[in-house]
C-alpha positions in Angstrom: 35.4 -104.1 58.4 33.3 -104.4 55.0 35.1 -107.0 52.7 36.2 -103.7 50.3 38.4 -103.6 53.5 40.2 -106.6 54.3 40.8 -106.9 50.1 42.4 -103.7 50.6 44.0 -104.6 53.9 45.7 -108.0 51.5 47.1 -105.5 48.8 48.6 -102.8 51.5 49.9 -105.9 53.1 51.7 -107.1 50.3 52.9 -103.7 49.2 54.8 -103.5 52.6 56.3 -106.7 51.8 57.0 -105.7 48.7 58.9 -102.8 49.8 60.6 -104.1 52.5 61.0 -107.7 51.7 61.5 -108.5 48.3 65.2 -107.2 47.9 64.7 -103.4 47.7 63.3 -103.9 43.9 62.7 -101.1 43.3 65.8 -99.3 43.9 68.1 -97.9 41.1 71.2 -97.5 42.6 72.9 -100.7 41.5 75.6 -100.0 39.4 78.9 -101.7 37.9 81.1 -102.8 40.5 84.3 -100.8 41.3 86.4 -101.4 38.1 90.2 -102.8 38.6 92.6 -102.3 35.6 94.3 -105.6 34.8 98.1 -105.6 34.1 97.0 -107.1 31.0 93.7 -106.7 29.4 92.2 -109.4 28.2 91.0 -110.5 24.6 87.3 -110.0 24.2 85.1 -111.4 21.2 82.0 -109.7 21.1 78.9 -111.2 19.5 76.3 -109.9 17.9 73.5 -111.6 16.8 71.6 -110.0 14.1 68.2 -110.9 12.0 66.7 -108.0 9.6 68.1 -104.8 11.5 69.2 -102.6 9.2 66.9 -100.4 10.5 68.6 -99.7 13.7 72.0 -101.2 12.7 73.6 -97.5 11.9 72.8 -96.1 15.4 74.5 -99.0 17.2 77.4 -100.8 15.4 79.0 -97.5 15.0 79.3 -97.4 18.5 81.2 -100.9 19.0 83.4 -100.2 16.2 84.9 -97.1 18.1 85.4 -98.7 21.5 87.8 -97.3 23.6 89.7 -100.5 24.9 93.1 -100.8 25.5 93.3 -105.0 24.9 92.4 -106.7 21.7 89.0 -107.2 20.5 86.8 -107.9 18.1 83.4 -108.4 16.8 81.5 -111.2 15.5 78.1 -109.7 13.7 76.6 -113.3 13.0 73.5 -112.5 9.8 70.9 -114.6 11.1 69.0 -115.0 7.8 68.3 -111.4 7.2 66.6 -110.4 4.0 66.7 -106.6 4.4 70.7 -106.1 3.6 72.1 -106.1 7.4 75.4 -108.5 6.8 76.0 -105.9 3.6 75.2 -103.0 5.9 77.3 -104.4 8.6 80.6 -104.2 6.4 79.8 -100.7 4.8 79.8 -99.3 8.0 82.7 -101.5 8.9 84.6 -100.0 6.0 84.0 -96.2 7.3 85.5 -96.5 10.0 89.0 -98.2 9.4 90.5 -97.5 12.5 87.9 -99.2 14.4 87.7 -102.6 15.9 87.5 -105.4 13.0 84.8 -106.8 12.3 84.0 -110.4 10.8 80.1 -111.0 9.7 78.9 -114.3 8.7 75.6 -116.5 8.8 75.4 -119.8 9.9 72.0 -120.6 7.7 68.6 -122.0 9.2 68.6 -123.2 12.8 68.5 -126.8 13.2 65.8 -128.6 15.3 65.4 -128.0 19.1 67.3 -124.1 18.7 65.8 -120.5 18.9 67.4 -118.1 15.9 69.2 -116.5 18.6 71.0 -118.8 20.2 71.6 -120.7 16.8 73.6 -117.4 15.9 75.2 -116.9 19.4 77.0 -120.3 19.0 78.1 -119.5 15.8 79.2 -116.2 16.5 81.5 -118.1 19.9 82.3 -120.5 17.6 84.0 -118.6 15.3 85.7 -116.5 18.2 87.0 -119.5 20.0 88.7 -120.3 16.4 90.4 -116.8 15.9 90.6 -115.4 19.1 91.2 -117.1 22.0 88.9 -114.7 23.6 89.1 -114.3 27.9 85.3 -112.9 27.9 82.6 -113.2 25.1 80.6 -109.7 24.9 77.0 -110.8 24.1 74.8 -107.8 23.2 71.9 -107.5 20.8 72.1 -105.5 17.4 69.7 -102.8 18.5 72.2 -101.5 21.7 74.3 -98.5 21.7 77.8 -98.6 23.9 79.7 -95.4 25.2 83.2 -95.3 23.9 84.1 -97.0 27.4 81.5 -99.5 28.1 83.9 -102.3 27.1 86.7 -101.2 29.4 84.3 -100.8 32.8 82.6 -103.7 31.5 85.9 -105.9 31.7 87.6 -103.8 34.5 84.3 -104.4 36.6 84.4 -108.3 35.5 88.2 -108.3 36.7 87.6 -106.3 39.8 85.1 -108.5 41.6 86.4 -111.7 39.8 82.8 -112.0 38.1 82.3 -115.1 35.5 79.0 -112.8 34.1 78.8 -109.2 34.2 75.5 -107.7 32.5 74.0 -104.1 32.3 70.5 -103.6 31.6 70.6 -101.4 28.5 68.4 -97.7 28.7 65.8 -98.7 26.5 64.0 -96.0 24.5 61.1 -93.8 26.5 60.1 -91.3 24.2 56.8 -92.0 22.3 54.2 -91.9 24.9 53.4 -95.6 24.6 57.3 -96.1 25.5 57.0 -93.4 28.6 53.8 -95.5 29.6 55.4 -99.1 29.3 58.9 -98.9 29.3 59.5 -97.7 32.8 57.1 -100.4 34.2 58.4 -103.4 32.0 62.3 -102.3 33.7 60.6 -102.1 37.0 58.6 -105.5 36.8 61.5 -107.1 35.8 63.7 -105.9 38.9 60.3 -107.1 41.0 60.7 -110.1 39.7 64.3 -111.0 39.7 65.6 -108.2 42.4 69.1 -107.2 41.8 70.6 -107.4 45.0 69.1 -111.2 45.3 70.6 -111.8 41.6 74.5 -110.5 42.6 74.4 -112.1 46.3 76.3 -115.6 45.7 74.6 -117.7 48.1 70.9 -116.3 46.6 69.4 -118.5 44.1 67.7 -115.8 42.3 69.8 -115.6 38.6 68.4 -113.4 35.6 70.8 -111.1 33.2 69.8 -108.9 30.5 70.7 -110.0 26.8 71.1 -106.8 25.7 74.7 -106.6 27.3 76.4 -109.9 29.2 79.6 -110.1 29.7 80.9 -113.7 29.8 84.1 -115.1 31.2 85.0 -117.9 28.5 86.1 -120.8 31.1 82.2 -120.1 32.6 80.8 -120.4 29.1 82.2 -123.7 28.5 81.8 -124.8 32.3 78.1 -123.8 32.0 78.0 -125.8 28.2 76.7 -122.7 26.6 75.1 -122.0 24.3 74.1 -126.2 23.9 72.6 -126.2 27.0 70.6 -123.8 26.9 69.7 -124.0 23.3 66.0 -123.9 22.7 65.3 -121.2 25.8 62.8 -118.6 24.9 64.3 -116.4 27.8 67.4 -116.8 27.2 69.6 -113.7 28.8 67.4 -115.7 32.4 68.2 -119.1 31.1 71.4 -118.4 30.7 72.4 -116.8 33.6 70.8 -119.8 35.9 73.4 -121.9 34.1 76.2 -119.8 35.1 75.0 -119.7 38.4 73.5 -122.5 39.4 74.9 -125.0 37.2 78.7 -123.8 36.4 78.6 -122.0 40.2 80.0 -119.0 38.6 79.8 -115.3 40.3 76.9 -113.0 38.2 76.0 -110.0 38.6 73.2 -107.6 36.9 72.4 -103.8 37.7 71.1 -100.9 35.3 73.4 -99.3 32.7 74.4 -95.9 31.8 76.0 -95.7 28.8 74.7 -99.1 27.1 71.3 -97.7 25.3 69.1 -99.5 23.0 67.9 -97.6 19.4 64.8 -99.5 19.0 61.9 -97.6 18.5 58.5 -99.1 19.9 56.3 -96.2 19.0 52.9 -97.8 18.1 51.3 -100.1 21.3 51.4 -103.1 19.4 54.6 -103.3 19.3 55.4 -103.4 22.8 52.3 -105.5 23.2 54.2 -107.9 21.1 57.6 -107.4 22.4 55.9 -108.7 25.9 53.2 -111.2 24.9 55.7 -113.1 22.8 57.4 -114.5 26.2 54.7 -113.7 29.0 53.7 -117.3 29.0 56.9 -119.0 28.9 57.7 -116.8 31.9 55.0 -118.9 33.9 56.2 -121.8 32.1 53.2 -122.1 30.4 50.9 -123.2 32.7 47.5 -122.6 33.5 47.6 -122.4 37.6 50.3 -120.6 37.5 48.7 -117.6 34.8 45.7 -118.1 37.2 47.7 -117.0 40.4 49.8 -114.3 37.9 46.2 -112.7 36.9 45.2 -113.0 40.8 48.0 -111.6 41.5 48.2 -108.4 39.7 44.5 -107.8 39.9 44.9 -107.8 44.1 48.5 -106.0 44.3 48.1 -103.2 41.4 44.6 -102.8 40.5 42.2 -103.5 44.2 44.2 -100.4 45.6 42.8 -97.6 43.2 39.5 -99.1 43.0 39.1 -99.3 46.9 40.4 -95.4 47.1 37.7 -94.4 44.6 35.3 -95.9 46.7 36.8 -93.9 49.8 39.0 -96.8 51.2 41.8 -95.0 53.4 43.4 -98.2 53.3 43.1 -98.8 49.7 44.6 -95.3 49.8 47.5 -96.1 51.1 48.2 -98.8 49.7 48.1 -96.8 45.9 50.8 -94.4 47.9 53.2 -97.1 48.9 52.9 -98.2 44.9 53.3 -95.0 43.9 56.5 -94.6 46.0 58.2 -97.6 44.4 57.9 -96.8 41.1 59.5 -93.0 41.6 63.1 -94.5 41.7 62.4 -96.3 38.4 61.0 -92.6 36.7 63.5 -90.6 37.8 66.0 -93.5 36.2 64.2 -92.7 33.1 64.0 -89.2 33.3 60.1 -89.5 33.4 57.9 -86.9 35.2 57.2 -88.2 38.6 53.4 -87.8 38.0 53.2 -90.5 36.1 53.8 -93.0 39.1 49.9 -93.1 40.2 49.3 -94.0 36.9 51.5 -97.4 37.4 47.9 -99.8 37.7 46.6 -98.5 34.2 50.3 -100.4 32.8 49.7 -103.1 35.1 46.2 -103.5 33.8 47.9 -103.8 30.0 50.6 -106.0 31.2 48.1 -108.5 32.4 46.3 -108.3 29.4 49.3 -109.1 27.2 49.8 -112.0 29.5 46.8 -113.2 28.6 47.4 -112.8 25.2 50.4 -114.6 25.6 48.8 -117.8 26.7 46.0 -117.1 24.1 49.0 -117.6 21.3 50.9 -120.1 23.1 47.4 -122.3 22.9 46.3 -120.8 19.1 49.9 -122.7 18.2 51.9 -119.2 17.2 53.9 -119.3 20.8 56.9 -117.1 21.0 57.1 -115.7 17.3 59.6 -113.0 16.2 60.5 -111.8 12.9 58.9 -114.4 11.1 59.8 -117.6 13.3 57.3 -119.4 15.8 59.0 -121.4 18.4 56.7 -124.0 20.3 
């Protein structure tokens, strides 16, 4: 066989493992587990961190405000130094809808050494629910997400049901410029690759990962697991955080795909998703070199070798395209994305490996993981 061959003969190999082997990735069908109504529902404190979104504020707090949940609950916007009005914003909207759940917003001021923004304002949105609430589960979820009226109660009713110490959704995100419809899709589906549900929820797997735009979180696990102090200066935290649940508090976690649980955020231009991944590509690999050598290997061999070899009338390079084609339909049809798009799939790969190198390019030019105006090392 020419070498065009056996290359292509590597990638169709791995694309059978990858379809077989690597926990059914690239299926769609994991949902919340069967929900179990509680005699008693418990309290629930959710948390919303929250740093200059006014922007998107109005399409999502609305929707936790009017949550259809039969125990006590209430939310904890923490203003994590915002200059655009979103603590003030927070309470107008608040104040339209009396009947709603209350709402308590506050800022805890300027992070101190060794913490990310976020988690700065995730421990001071749990502390201030510890003091006035005695909450049984802490509702993370990001600023930018939109919950159906009954997110909460499947959310907790799931939690309850399977006896689960972390319960998180990940949230629809938006698909409808057509830089979203090109990267979206692929960033949901190269996130299941790496972290595949079913390994994630299996309790003897030590595969962990959850999705900060909705995570559920007993309250005994959180303080078995030391969060957020242990995990305070993560980059990644929804991942980080999860592993401590997991692994180090040897809680029950489980992670599938939402419906219901949406987030507003518009990414219409490329460099914002560009950003939106570069900014924690490297930390993914842990910021090492060898290990964004084997990454760029890697994807060059398992998403771009395929379509170059059929071009040049590789049968096995051809079917190898077709196997990657298959994987990603599940993940389209999730997104209500037409299925022609899926032999498309290496042009995204070939921009996701360029914003990993631009990831490490910033990590070693000293602006690392910046977001919204703060550059963590």
């Amino acid at each position: 066989m020419s070498p065009l061959t056996w290359i292509a003969a590597g990638s169709l190999t791995a694309w059978l493992w990858l379809l077989l082997g690597q926990g059914f990735f690239w299926r769609t069908d994991i949902r919340l587990p069967p929900p179990e109504e509680p005699p008693h529902w418990p309290t629930v404190a959710i948390v919303v961190p929250a740093r200059d979104e006014a922007a998107v504020l109005p399409l999502s707090l609305p929707s936790l405000l009017s949550q259809d949940y039969p125990g006590r609950a209430e939310i904890f916007l923490v203003d994590d130094g915002s200059t655009d009005g979103t603590g003030a914003l927070a309470r107008e909207l608040a104040d339209e809808l009396p009947h709603g759940l209350p709402l308590s917003v506050d800022s805890p001021g300027e992070p101190e050494a060794g913490w990310t923004g976020k988690l700065w304002a995730v421990r001071h949105g749990m502390a201030l629910a510890r003091a006035r609430t005695d909450a049984d589960f802490l509702l993370l979820t990001d600023a930018d997400i939109a919950h159906a009226p009954h997110s909460l109660r499947e959310l907790v009713s799931a939690a309850v049901g399977a006896r689960l110490d972390l319960v998180s959704q990940m949230a629809r995100l938006r698909a409808e410029s057509g830089w979203e419809r090109l990267i979206v899709p692929a960033f949901v589906y190269f996130f299941a690759q790496l972290y595949p549900f079913r390994w994630v929820n299996h309790p003897g797997a030590r595969t962990a990962a959850a999705a900060g735009g909705c995570v559920l979180l007993r309250a005994e696990a959180a303080t078995g697991a030391r969060l957020p102090d242990s995990i305070r200066g993560a980059v990644i935290d929804d991942v980080t955080l999860a592993r401590a649940v997991k692994r180090g508090g040897g809680g029950q976690i489980w992670l599938g795909l939402a419906d219901g649980v949406d987030s507003v955020r518009p990414y219409d231009r490329l460099p914002q998703l560009w950003h939106m991944v570069a900014r924690s590509a490297y930390a993914q690999l842990r910021h090492s070199p060898a290990l964004l050598l084997g990454t760029v290997a890697g994807l060059a061999l398992v998403y771009l070798v395929p379509p170059a070899a059929a071009l040049a009338g590789s049968r096995v390079g051809a079917a190898a395209w077709a196997v990657m084609a298959l994987t990603y339909v599940p993940m389209l049809r999730y997104y209500r994305q037409p299925l022609w798009h899926a032999p498309t799939l290496p042009v995204t790969a070939a921009l996701y490996l360029l914003m990993t190198l631009d990831s490490a390019r910033r990590h070693y030019w000293g602006r690392g993981a910046a977001w919204k105006g703060r550059t963590y090392s």
